[in-house]
C-alpha positions in Angstrom: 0.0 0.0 0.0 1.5 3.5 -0.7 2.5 5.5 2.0 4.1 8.2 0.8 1.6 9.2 -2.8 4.6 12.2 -3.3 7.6 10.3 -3.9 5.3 6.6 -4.4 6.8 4.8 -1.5 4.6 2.0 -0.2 4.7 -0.1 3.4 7.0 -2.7 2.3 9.8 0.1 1.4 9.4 1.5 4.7 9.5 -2.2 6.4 12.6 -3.1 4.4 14.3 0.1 5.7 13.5 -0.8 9.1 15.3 -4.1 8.6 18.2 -2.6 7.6 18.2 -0.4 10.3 16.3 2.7 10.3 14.7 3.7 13.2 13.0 7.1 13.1 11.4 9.5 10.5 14.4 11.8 9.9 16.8 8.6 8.9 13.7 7.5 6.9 13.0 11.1 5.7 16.8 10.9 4.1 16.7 7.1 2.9 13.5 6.9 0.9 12.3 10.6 1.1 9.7 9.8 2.9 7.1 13.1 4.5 9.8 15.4 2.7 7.0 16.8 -0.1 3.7 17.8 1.7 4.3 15.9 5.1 0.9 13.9 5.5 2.2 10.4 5.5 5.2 11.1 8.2 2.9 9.9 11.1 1.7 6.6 8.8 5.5 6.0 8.0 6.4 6.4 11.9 4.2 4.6 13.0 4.9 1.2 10.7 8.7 2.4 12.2 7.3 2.1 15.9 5.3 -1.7 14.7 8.7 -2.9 13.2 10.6 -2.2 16.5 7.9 -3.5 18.8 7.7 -6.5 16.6 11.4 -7.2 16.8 11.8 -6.0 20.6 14.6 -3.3 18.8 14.9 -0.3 20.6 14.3 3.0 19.5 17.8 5.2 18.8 17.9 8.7 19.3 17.9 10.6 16.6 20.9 12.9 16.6 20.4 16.2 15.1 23.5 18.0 13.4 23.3 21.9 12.5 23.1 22.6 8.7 26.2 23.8 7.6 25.9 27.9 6.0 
């Protein structure tokens, strides 16, 4: 099912990134591009992020924030 109907990325993209180790919406954001156009799906996509980890028992990482160069 799409997800993402900006940049056409469905629930099995989003699952696949999770298994190889994305854990929140900015990583996602910058993998697929995910919530990056007009924004609506970024609570769908975190949430199939949140049933990955619960369904794996992995942990959540923080997400570490890095100021934009100027």
């Amino acid at each position: 099912m799409y997800i993402c109907i900006c940049n056409a990325i469905t629930d099995k993209q989003i699952r696949e990134a999770a298994k190889a180790g994305v854990t929140n919406l900015p990583a996602l954001q910058q993998e697929l591009g995910v919530a990056a156009g007009c924004g609506s799906c970024g609570d769908a996509a975190a949430e199939i992020l949140a049933e990955y980890r619960q369904r794996t028992n992995e942990p959540a990482r923080p997400v570490l924030y890095r100021p934009a160069l100027a």
